[in-house]
TORPATI-398624 format. One record per residue: residue in three letters; x, y, z of N, C-alpha, C in turn. Coordinates in pm, whole numbers, plus 50000, padded with zeros to 5 digits. Last residue first. Layout:
ALAXYZXYZXYZ ...
//
This chain:
UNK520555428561468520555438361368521425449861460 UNK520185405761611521125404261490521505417861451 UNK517125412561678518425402761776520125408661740 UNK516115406761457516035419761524516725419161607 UNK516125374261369517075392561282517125407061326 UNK514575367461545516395363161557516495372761439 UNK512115377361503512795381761624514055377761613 UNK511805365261236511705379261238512275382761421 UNK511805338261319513235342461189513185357661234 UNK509165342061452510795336361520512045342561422 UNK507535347461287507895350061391509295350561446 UNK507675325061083507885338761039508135346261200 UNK507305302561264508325303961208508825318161195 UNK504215305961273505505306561432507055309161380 UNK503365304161064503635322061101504275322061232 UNK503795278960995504445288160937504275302160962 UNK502125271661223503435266161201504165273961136 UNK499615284761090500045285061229501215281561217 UNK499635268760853499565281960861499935285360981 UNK498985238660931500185245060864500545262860857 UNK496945245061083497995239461128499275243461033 UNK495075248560851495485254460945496455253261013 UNK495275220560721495785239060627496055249560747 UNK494555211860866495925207760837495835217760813 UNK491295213460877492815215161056494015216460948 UNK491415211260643491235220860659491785224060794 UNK491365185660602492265188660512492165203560576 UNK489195177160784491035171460820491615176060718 UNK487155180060656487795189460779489065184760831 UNK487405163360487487165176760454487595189560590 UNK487015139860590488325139660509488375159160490 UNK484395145660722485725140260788487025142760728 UNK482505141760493482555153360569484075157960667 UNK482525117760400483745128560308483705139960418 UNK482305105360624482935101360582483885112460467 UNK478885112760618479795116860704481265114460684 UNK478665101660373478785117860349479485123260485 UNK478375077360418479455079760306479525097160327 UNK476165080560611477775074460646478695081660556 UNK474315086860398474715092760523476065090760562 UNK473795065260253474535074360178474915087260329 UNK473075044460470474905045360433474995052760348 UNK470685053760543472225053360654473265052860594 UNK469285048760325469415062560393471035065160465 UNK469185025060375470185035060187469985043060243 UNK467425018860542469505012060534470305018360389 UNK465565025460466466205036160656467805028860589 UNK464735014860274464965025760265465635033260358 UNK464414988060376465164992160270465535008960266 UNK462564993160577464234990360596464764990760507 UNK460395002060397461145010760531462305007660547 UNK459524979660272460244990060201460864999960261 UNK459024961060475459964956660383461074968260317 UNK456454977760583457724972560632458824969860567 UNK454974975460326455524989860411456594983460478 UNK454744946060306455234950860181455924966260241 UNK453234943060562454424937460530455544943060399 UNK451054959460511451804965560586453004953860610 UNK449534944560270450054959160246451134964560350 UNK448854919460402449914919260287450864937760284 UNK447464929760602448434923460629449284927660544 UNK445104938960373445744947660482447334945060550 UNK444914909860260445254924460214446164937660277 UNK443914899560493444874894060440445824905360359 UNK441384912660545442704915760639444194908760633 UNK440364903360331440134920760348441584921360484 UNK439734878960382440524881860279441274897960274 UNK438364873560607439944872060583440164881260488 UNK436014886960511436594892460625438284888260659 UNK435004868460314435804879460278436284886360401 UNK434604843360396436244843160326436264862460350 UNK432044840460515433224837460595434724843060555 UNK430394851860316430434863060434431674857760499 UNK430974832660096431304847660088431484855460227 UNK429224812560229431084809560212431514825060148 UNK427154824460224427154825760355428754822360315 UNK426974824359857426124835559999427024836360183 UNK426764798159877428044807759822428344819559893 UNK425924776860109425584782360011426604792359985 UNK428384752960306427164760060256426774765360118 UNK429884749560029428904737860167429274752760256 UNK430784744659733430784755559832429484747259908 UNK434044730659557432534731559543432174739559682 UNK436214743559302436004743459474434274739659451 UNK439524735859202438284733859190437404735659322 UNK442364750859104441404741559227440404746759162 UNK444634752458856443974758858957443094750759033 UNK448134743858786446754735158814445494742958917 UNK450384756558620449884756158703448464749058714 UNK451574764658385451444753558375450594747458519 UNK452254794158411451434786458314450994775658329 UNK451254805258741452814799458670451384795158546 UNK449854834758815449424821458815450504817158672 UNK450614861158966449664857958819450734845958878 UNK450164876759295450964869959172450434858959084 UNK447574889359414448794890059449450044886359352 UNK444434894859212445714880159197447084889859301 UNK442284910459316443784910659249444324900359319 UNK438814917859314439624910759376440724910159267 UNK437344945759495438054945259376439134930559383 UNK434874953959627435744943659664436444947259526 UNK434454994259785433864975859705435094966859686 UNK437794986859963436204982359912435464993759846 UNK440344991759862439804979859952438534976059940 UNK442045002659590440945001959695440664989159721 UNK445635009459669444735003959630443255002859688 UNK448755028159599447275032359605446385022459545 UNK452115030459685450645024759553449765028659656 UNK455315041859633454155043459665452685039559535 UNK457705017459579457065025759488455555026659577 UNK461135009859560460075008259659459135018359611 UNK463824991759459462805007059460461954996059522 UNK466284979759564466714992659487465775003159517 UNK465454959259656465864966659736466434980859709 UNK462194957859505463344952959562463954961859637 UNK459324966459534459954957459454461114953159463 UNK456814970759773458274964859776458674957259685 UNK454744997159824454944980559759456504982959715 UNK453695014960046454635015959977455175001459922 UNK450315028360097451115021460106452375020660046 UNK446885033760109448105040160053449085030760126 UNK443435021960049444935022260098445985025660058 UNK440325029860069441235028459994442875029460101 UNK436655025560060437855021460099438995022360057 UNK433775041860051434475032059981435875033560092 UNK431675053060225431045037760106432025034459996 UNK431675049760590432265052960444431325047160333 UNK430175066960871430095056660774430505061960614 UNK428905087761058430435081460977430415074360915 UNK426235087561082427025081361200428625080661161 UNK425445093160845425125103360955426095099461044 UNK425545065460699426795082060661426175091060769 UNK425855040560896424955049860804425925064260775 UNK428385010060802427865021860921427165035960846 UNK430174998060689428894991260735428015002160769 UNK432395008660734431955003860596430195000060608 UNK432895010761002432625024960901432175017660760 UNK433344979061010431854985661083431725001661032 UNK435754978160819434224977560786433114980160944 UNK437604995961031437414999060877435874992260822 UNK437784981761234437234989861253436944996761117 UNK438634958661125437564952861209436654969061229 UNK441554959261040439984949760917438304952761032 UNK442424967661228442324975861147441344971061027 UNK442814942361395442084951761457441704965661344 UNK443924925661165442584922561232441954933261279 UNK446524940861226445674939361076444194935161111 UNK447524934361450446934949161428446214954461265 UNK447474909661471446184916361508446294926361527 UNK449504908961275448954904061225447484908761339 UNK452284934561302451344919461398450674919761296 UNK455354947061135454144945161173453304932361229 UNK457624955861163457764946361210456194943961262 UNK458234987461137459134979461079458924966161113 UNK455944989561316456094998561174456614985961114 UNK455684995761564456254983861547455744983761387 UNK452975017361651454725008461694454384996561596 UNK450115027961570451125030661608451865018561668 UNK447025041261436447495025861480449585031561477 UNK444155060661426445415058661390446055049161505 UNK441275075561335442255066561390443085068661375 UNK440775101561165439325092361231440215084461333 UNK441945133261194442145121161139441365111861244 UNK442665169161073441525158561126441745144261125 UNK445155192161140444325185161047444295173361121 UNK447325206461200445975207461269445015202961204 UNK449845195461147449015207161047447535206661080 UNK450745183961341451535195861300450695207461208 UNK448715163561275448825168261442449595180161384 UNK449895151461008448525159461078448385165461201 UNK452475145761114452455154260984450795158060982 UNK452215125361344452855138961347452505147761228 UNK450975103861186450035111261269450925127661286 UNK453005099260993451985099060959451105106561091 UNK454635087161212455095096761106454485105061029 UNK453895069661335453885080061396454285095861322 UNK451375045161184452695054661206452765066861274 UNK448495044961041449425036361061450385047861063 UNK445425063060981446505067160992446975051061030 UNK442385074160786442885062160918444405060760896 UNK440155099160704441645094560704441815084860852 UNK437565105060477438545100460608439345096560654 UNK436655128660256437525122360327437685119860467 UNK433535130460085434275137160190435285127960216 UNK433415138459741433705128659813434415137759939 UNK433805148759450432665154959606432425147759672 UNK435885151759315434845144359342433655143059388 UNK437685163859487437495167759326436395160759309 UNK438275142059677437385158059721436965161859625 UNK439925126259558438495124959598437325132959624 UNK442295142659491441035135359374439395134359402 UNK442465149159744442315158359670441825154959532 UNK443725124359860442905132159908441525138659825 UNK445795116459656444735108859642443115115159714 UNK447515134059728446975136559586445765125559610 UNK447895125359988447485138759964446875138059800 UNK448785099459905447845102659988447555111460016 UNK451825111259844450635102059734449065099959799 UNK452585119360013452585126959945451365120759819 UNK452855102260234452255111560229451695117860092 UNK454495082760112453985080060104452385088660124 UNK456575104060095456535096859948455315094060036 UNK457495104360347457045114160282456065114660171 UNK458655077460425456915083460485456835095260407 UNK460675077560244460195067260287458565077760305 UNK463285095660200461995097860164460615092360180 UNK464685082360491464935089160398463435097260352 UNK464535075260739464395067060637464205071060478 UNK464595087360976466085084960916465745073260820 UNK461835082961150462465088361101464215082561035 UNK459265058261313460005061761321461235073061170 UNK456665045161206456905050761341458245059861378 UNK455675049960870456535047460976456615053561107 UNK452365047160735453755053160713454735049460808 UNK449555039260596450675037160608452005043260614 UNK446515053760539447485056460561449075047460658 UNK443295048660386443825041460525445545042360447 UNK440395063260401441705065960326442715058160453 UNK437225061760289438275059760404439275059960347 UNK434745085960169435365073560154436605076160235 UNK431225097660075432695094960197433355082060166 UNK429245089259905429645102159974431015106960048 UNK428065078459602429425078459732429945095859784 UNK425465060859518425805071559573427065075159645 UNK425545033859520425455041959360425635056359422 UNK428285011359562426975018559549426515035459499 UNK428744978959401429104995859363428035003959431 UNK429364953659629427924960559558428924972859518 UNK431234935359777431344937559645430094944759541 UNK429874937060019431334940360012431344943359901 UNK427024931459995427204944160040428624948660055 UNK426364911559717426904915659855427264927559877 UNK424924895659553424644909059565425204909459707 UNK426484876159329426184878459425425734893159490 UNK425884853259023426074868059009425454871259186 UNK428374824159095426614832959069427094843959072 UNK430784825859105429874812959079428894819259049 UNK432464844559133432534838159037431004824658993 UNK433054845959418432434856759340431694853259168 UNK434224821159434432384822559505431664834959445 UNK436594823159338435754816359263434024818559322 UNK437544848059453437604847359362435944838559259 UNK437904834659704436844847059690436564852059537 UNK440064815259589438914810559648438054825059658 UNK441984834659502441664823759457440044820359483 UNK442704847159760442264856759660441484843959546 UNK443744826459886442424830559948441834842559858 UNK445844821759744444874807959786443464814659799 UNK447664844359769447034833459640445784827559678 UNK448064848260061447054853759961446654847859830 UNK449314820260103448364824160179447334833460109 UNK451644825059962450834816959920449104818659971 UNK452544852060088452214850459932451404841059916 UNK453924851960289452224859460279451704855760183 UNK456584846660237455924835860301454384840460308 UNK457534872660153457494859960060456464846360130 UNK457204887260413456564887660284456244882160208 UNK459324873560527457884873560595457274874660518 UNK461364877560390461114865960427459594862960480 UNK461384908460438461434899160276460874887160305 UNK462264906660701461324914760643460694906760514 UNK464914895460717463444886960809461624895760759 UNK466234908060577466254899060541465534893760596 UNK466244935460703465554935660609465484923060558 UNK467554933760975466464931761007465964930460860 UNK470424937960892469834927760974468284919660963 UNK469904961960816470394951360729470064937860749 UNK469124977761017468094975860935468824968860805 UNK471924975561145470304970561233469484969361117 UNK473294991260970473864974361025472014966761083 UNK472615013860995472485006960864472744988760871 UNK472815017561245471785016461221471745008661094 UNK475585018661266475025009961325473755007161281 UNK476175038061107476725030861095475895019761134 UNK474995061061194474415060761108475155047661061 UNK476895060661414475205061861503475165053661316 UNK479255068061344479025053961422477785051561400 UNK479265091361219478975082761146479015067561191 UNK478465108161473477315101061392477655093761284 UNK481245102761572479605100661644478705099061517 UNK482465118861327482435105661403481795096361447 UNK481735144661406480835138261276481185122361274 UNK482625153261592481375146261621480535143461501 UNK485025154961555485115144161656483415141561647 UNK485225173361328485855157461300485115151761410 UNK484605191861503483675190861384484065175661387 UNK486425196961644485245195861760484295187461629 UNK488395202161453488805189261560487415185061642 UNK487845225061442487855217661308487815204461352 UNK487765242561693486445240261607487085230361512 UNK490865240461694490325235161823488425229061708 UNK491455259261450491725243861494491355236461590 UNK490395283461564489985276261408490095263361449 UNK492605284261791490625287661795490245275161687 UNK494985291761634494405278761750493115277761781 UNK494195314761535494465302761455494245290061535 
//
């Protein structure tokens, strides 16, 4: 019986521990989700503007660019994977896996070969584990993405865009990701990058006044300057929106955790007691039973 109780006490003391650990953390990615959001919200105008403007050059003449051409043969296309460096975020990188597998497997349905460009460590482990193939992959700082690791990922994505299909070369583009509607949900999306598909980031207030743009140079050459932003504006946008939805998700992770370490606690303190009480009451039975043999 003392055994039992020693284990019930070992249980309490280190579900403790972790409901500190899962405590703290929920505290860290509380912290941190309000500079997340903030960063996001502040991407916004920036993409307006410049979805805007690629917008209108696309818009002016009918352009034959090699970003925005359909081409007519597609053999291979890039699959650029977002997930987290790090774990205890619940369904977070799974979800996002998981939608990037089906997206895989469309493509292949297709007769499209796949390439996969990885973000996260979460994401590379789940291929490395399943001895499966991947072109790149970009690692740290998940929850708190640079802006030239968007550059450096706009940079190696079109030279494969650019690049003859003997040599690797894709002829389309697509991104998985997890877009951040609030802090409730967070919803794996799937958008292509190229050919160009251009999307308003956020539809335009009614009353709003759009710009007028005239183009110095020719449209032609103000196309080759904008779209290389624009393509890593995107990219940006996508791994701020991942970020956003990670801490949301690592900080509902932690505190339905907490809360469970928490009943876990009350559960084994009802169960030392029961013990304890049982022990207590067979010292008793003991005892009454040696003072009547005493007696007899």
């Amino acid at each position: 019986m003392g055994a039992q109780i020693r284990v019930y006490r070992q249980k309490i003391a280190s579900t403790s521990s972790m409901r500190k650990m899962f405590k703290a953390m929920e505290l860290i990615a509380t912290s941190r989700i309000g500079k997340a959001r903030a960063r996001l919200a502040a991407s916004l105008p920036y993409a307006r503007a410049i979805t805007r403007a690629v917008s209108a050059v696309s818009s002016a003449r009918e352009l034959d660019h090699p970003l925005t051409t359909e081409r007519e043969n597609v053999r291979r296309a890039a699959v650029l994977v977002l997930t987290a460096d790090r774990g205890q975020a619940g369904a977070y990188s799974s979800s996002v896996i998981k939608q990037a597998e089906s997206l895989t497997e469309l493509l292949r349905g297709q007769g499209k070969d796949v390439a996969t460009y990885l973000v996260g460590r979460k994401g590379q482990a789940y291929f490395d584990f399943r001895d499966r193939p991947y072109t790149r992959v970009w690692t740290g700082q998940t929850d708190n993405p640079e802006f030239a690791t968007a550059q450096e990922i706009r940079k190696v994505l079109l030279e494969a865009f650019d690049a003859e299909f003997a040599e690797g070369g894709v002829d389309e583009i697509h991104v998985v990701y997890t877009a951040f509607k609030s802090m409730v949900v967070q919803q794996p999306t799937v958008i292509r990058l190229l050919p160009l598909e251009v999307v308003e980031e956020k539809a335009a207030e009614a009353d709003e006044i759009l710009p007028l743009y005239e183009f110095e140079p020719e449209p032609e050459q103000v196309l080759d300057a904008l779209l290389p932003r624009y393509i890593e504006s995107r990219i940006f946008a996508a791994m701020l929106h991942a970020a956003a939805s990670e801490l949301a998700s690592r900080q509902r992770a932690m505190k339905n955790a907490g809360d469970n370490a928490t009943e876990l606690i009350k559960k084994y303190t009802r169960l030392r007691n029961t013990a304890r009480q049982a022990e207590i009451t067979q010292e008793l039975t003991e005892i009454i039973a040696g003072a009547d043999a005493l007696n007899a």
